[in-house]
N, C-alpha and C positions, 0 to 999 in steps of 0.2 A: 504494500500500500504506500502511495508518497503523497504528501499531501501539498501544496504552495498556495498557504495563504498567511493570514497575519495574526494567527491564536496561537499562545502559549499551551507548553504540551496539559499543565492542568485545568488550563479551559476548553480543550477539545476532549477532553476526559469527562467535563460536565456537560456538553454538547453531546458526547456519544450516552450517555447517560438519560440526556433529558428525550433524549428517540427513545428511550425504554429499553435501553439493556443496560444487563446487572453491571455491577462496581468492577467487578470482575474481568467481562469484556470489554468494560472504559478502559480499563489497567492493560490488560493484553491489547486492546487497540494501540492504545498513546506508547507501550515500549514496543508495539514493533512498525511504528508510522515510520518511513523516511522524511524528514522535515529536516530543514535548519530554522534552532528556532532561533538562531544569532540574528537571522537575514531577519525572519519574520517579528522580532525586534525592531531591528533596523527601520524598517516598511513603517510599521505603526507608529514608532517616534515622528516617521516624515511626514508622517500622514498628519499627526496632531501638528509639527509644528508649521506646516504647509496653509493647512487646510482650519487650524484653530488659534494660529499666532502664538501656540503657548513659548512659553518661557522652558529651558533648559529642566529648569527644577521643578516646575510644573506637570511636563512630560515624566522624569522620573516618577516625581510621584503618584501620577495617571497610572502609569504601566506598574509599577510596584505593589499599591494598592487593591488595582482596579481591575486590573487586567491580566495579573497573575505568572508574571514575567519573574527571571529568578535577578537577583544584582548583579551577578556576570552578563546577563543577553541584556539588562538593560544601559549598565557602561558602556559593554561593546557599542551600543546602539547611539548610546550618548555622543559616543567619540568618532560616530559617521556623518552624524549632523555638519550642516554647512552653518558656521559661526556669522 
């Protein structure tokens, strides 16, 4: 399965979940999805700061909070932004 979009791997775990399968197959889906989720980090940061003007620290905190990214995909993400 590869997936290219812009969900971290434990919100596509709640996505496969909310279609109504067990915890189980969210789990076996999200470890054997091929994904980068560095890039689809990346995506979502440009997307808020593109498309929502946010602020540096803003977008961290979006994606940390909100959106379930780990602080590794979301630095990386942080330090692809155009300053």
């Amino acid at each position: 399965m590869s997936y290219n979009g812009n969900f971290c791997d434990h919100r596509i775990g709640q996505l496969v979940q909310f279609d109504e399968f067990t915890e189980e197959e969210a789990e076996y889906a999200v470890a054997n999805i091929k994904a980068d989720f560095k890039q689809a980090a990346v995506d979502k940061a440009r997307s808020y700061q593109q498309n929502m003007s946010m602020s540096t620290e803003g977008i961290r905190n979006q994606m940390l909070q909100f959106e379930g990214f780990t602080e590794e995909e979301v630095e990386y993400a942080i330090s692809k932004l155009q300053k």
